[in-house]
C-alpha positions in Angstrom: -36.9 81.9 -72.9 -34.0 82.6 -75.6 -35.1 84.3 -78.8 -33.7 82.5 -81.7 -33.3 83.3 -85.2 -35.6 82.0 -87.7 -33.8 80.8 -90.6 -34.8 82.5 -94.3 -33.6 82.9 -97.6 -30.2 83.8 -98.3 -28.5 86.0 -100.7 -25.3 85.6 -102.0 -22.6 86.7 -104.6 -20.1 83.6 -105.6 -17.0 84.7 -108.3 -15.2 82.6 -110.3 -11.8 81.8 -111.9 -10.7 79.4 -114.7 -10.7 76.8 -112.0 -14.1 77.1 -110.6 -15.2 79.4 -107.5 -12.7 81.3 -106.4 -14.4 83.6 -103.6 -18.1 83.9 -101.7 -19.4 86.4 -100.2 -23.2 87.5 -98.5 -24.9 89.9 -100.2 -24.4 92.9 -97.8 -21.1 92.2 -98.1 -21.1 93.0 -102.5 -23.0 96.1 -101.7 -20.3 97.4 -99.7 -17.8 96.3 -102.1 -19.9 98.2 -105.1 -20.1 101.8 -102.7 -16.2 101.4 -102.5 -16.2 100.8 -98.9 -13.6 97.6 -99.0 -12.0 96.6 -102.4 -10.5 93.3 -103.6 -6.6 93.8 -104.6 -6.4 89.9 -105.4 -8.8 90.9 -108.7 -7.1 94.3 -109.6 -7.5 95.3 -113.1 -9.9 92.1 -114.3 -13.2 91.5 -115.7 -14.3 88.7 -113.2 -17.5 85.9 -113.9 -19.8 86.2 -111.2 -23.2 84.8 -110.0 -25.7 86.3 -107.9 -27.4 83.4 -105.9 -30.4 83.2 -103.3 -30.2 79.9 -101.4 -33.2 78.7 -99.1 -32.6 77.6 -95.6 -31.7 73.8 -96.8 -29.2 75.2 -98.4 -30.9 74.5 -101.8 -30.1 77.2 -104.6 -33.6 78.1 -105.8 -31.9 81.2 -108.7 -29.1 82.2 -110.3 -27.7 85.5 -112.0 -24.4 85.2 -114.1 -23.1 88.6 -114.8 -19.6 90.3 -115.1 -17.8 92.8 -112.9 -14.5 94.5 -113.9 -12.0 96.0 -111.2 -10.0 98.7 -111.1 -5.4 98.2 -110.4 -6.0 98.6 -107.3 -8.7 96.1 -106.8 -11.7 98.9 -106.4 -15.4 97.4 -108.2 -16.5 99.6 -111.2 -18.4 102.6 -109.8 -20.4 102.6 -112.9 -21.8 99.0 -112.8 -25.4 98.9 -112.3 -27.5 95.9 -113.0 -30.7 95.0 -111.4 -30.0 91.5 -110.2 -32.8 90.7 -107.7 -35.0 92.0 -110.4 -33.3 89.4 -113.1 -33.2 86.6 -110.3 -37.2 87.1 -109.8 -37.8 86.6 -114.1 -35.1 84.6 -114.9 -36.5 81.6 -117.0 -36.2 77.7 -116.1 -33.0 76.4 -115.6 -31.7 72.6 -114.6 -33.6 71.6 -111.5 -30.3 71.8 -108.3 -32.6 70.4 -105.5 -35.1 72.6 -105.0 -37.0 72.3 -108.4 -36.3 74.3 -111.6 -34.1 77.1 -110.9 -34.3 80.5 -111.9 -31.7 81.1 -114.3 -30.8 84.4 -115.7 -27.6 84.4 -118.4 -26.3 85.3 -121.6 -28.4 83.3 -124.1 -31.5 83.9 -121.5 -31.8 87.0 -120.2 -35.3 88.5 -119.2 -33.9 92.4 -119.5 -32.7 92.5 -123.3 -30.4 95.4 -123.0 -28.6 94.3 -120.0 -27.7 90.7 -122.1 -24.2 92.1 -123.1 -23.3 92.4 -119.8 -24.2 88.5 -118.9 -22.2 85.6 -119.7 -23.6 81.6 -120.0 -22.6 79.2 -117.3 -20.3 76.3 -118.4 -22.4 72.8 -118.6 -20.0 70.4 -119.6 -19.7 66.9 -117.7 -16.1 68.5 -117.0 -16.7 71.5 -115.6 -20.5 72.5 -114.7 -20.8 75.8 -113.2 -24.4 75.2 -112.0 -22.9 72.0 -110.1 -20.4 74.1 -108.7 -22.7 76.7 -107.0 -25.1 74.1 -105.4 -21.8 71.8 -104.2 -20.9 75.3 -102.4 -23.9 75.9 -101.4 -23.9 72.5 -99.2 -20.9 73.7 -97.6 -21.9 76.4 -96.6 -19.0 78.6 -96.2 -21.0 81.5 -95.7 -22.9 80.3 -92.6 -26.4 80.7 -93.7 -28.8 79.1 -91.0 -30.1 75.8 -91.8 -33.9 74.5 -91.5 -34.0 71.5 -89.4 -36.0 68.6 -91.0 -38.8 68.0 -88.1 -41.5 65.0 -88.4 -45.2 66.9 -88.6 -47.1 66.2 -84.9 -51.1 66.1 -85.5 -53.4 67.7 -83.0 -55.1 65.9 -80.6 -58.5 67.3 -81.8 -57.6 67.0 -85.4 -57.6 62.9 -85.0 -60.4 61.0 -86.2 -61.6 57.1 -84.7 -63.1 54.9 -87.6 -66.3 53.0 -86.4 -65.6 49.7 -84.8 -66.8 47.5 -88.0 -64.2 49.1 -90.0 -61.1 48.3 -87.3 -60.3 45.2 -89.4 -59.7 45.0 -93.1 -61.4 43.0 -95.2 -59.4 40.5 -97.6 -61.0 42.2 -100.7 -60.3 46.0 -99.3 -56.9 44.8 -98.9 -56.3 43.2 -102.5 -57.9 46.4 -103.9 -55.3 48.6 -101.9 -52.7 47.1 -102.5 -53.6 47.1 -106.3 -54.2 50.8 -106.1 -50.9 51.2 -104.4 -48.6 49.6 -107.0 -50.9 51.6 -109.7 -50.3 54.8 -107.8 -46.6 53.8 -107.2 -45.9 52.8 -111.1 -47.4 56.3 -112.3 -45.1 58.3 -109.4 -42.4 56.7 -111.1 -43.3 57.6 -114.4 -44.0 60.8 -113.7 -40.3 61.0 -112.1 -39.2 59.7 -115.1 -40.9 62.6 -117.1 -39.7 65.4 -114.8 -36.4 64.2 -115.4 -36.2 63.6 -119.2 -38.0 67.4 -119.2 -35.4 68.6 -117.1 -32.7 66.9 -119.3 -34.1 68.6 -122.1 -34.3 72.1 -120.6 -30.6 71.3 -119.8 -29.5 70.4 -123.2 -31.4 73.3 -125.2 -29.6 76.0 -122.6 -26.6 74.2 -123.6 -27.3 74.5 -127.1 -28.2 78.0 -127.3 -25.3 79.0 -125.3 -22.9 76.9 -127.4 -24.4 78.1 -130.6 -24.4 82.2 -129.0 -20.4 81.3 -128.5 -19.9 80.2 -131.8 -21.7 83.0 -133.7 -20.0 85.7 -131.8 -16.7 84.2 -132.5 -17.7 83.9 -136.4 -18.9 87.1 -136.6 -15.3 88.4 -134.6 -12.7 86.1 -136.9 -15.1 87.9 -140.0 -14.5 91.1 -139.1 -10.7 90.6 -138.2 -10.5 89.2 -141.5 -12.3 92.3 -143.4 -10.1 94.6 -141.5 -7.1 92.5 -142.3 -7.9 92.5 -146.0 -8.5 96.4 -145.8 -5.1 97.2 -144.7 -3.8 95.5 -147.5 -5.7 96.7 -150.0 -4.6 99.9 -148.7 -0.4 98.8 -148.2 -1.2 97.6 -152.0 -2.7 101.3 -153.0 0.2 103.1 -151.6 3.3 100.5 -153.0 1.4 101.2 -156.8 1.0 105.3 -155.8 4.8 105.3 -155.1 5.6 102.7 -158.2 3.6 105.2 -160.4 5.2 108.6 -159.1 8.5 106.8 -159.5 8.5 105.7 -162.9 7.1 109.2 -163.7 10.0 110.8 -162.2 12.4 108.3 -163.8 10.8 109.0 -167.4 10.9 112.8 -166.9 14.8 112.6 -165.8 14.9 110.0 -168.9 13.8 113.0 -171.2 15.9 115.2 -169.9 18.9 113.6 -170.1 17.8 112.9 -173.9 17.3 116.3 -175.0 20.8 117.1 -172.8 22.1 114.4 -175.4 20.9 115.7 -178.3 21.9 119.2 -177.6 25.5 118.4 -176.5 25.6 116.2 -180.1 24.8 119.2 -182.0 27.3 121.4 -180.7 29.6 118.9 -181.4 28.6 118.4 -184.9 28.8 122.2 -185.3 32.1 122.3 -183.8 33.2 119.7 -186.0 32.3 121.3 -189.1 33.9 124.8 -188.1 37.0 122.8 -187.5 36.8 120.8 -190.8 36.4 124.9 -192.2 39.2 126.1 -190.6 41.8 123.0 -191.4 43.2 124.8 -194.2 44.3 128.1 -192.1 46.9 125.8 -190.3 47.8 123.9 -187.2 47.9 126.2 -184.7 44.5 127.8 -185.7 42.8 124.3 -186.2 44.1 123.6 -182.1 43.0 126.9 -181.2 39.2 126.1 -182.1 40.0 123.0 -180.3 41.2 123.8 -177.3 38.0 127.2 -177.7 35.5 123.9 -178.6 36.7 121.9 -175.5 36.5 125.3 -173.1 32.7 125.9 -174.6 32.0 122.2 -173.8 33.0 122.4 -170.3 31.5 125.8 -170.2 28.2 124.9 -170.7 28.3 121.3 -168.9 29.2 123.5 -165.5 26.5 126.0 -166.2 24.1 122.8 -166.9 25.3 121.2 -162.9 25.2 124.8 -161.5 21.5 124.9 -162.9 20.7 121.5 -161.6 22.3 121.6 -158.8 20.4 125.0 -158.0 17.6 123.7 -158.7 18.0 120.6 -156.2 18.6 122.7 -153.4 15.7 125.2 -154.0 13.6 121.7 -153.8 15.5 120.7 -150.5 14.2 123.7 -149.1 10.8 123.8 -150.1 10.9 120.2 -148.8 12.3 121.1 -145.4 10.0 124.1 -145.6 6.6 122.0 -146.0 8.3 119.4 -143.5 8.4 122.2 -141.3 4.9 123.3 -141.9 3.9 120.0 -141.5 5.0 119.9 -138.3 3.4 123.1 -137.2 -0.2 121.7 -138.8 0.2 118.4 -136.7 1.2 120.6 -133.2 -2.0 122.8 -133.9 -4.1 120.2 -134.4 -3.0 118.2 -131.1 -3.7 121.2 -129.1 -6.9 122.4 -130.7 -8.1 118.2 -129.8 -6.4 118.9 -126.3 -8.4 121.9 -125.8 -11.4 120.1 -127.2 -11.5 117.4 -125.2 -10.4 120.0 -122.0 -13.4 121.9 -123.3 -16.1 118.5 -123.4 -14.5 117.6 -119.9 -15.5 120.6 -118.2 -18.8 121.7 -119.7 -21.1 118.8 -120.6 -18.5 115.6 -119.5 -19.2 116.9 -115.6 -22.9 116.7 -115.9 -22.9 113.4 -117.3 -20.3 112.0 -114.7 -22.5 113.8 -111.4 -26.0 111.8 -113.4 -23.8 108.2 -114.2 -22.5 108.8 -110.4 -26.4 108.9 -109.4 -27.3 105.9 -110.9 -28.7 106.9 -114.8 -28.2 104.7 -117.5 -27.3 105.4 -120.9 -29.4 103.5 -123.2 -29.6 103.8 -127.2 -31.8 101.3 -129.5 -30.2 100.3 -132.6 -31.4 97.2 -134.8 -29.3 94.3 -134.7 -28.0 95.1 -131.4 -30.7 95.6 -129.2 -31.1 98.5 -126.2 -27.2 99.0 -125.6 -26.0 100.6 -122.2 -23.2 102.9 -123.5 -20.5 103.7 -120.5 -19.8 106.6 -119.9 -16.1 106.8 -121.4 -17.4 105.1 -124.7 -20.1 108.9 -125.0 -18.0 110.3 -127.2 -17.2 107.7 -129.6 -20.8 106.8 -129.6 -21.1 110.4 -130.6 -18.5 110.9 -133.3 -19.9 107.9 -134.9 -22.9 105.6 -133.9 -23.1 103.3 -137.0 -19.4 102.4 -136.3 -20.3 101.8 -133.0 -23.5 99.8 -133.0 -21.4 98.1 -136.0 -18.1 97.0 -133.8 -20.8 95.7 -130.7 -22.2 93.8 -133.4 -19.0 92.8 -134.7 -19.1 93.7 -138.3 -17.6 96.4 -140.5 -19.3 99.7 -140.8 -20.3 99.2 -144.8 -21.5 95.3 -143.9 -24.0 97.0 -140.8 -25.2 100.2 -143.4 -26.0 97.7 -145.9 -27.9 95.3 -143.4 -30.1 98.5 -141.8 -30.7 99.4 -145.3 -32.1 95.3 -146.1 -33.7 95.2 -142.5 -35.9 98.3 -143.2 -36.9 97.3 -146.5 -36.3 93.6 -147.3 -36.7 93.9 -151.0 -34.2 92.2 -153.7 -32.0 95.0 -154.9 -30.5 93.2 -157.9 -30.8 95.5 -161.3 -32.5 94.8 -164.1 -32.0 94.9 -167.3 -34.1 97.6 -167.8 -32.0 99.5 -165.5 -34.6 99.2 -162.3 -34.2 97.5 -159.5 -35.9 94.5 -158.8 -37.9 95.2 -155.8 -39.1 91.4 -155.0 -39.7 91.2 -151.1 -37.3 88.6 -149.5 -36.9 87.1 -145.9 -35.5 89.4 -143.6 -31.7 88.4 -142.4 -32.3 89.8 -138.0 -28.6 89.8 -137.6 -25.8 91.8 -139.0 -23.2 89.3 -138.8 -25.5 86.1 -140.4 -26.2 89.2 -143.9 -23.8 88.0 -147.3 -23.7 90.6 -149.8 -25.3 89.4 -153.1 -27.1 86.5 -151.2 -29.0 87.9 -147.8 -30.5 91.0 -150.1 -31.6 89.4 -153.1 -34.4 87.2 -153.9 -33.7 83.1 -154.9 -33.0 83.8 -158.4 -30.8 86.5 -158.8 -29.3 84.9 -155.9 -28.7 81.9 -158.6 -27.6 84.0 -161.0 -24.7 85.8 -158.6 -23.4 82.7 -157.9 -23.2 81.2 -160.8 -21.4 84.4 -162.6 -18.9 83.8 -158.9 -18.6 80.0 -160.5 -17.9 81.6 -164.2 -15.3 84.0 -162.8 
């Protein structure tokens, strides 16, 4: 007598590309690709879509985990990717039903672990391309070779059968009017009730759809917002600069402007005074009156060199104390990249070890922050996250710094904060605005009729 295995569930790890599944594999086989034991060049340096799927021995999908997985160039899994997926698979909501009843569903826009959501993505469920579809088509094909259940027909036991007394062998006309009423009533309400598991499970389709749609559509407002704000800042700033230099250079033109007056005025005098020696001296004769000339013209030309060797001096002692602070310059910049060189050197090997050897065995860097939720922080983002948390709790929410400082500061107090005319602040509370990218300025922090008046002095203006 042959032992043969009994068929059971089955877990598997499906990836996709832009044109639908692109690779399966057996569980076993992901964990071996996660401890870096086989690698996948054909995904080198990508951040792949992936779904973690259990599949019962009809080859029914009965959950489903959509995550992300990035890849190193040379195909190697990230060695810091760590998310519980059995754990999501077993409290993933209700999804669409594939076969085998409601499935398990755990994405994006439903996720059962909040601070693992950023690392999920929402299945596509478009009549075009529906990922769900996809998973249960390959599922039925079974590429991966799970064993399948045979369908048997159900054999009662001997002892388990029961004889009706003899009177009851034949059916009476009225019995048989009232069963077959009873069956057409029992058959009309299965139908309905087929019809109501349907329309449900429509509906549970539709609202998944809806939520993921409208997730897509915030994140990409909230991104095109803060491209614009940084957009606008850089020319506000190009603007700043092109006035700084406009203003320094018509300072500099009016100061040579001045100079070249008084130079003017001064050279006119001399000439005036020259002019009147000359007009004294016209009676000693000729040769005397060309002699003051020819002394006038060698004073003029006198002073006019002594005015460019001055100038000229001067321009070359400010050529060198340019070249000199260009110099220094230089020096300050090549001290500063080695003192961040030696600083980073210096973060690598005293506390950058210890949290490598912990993110090697499996820890998780977690940090609450409102608006965004329990983040995971990798392990190369640590230091950003240190030098500045607000920026970085601000970009993962995909606003400016100043727009997320302003929305904490509404979020832990949701008061108006329009001024009075008194001078004090109004104070009235106000609905609170939960995300950072939905808060306005001037409209999300101040109650309905200061809100009025903002806009209409916008209108006026």
């Amino acid at each position: 007598m042959s032992l043969q295995k009994k068929p059971q569930m089955v877990e598997a790890v499906m990836f996709f590309n832009e044109r639908g599944i692109c690779k399966e594999m057996l569980y076993p086989e992901f964990e071996a690709l996660l401890d870096g034991v086989v690698n996948l060049p054909e995904f080198a340096d990508q951040q792949m879509r992936a779904a973690f799927v259990v599949i019962n021995p009809r080859l029914l999908v009965k959950a489903a985990v959509f995550f992300y997985l990035d890849f190193g160039d040379k195909g190697e899994a990230d060695r810091g990717w760590n998310i519980p997926l059995r754990h999501l698979a077993e409290r993933g909501g209700s999804g669409p039903d594939l076969g085998a009843g409601p499935v398990r569903l755990a994405c994006r826009s439903q996720c059962p672990v909040s601070w693992h959501q950023m690392h999920l993505w929402d299945p596509s469920l478009s009549p075009a391309q529906n990922d769900l579809l996809l998973i249960r088509d390959a599922a039925k094909r079974n590429n991966l070779g799970v064993l399948v259940e045979e369908d048997a027909p159900q054999v009662l036991e001997p002892g388990k059968l029961k004889v009706a007394p003899e009177h009851k062998w034949y059916m009476q006309p009225d019995d048989l009017e009232l069963i077959r009423s009873s069956e057409v009533a029992r058959k009309a309400e299965q139908a309905e009730q087929e019809e109501r598991a349907k329309a449900a499970q429509l509906l549970k389709q539709q609202r998944l759809r809806i939520a993921s749609l409208t997730q897509q559509h915030e994140e990409e407002l909230a991104r095109l917002r803060l491209q614009a704000e940084q957009r606008e800042q850089e020319l506000l700033q190009r603007l700043q600069q092109m006035e700084q230099v406009q203003a320094e250079q018509a300072q500099r033109n009016e100061s040579l402007k001045a100079r070249l007056t008084a130079q003017a005025e001064n050279f006119q005098k001399v000439r005036e005074e020259m002019d009147l020696r000359l007009q004294a001296a016209a009676h000693d004769g000729r040769s005397e009156q060309e002699g003051l000339r020819a002394q006038f013209e060698q004073e003029a030309k006198a002073r006019i060199n002594a005015a460019l060797l001055e100038y000229q001096e001067r321009l070359a002692r400010l050529d060198a104390r340019l070249a000199s602070q260009a110099t220094e310059e230089t020096l300050l910049r090549a001290e500063v990249v080695r003192l961040a060189e030696e600083r980073d050197r210096l973060a690598r090997e005293g506390g950058g070890q210890i949290l490598e050897q912990l993110t090697a065995q499996g820890v998780v860097f977690v940090a609450y922050h409102p608006g965004a939720g329990h983040l995971t922080i990798p392990l190369q983002d640590i230091p950003t996250y240190r030098h500045s948390p607000i920026a970085y709790v601000a970009a993962k929410c995909f606003v400016s710094e100043a727009q997320y400082s302003q929305w904490l500061a509404h979020y832990q107090q949701p008061s108006c904060v329009a001024q009075l005319s008194s001078g004090n602040r109004c104070g009235m509370p106000i609905d609170r605005v939960e995300s950072p990218s939905r808060f306005v300025v001037g409209e999300a922090d101040c109650c309905s009729r200061h809100r009025a008046s903002v806009r209409q002095r916008t209108l006026g203006s």
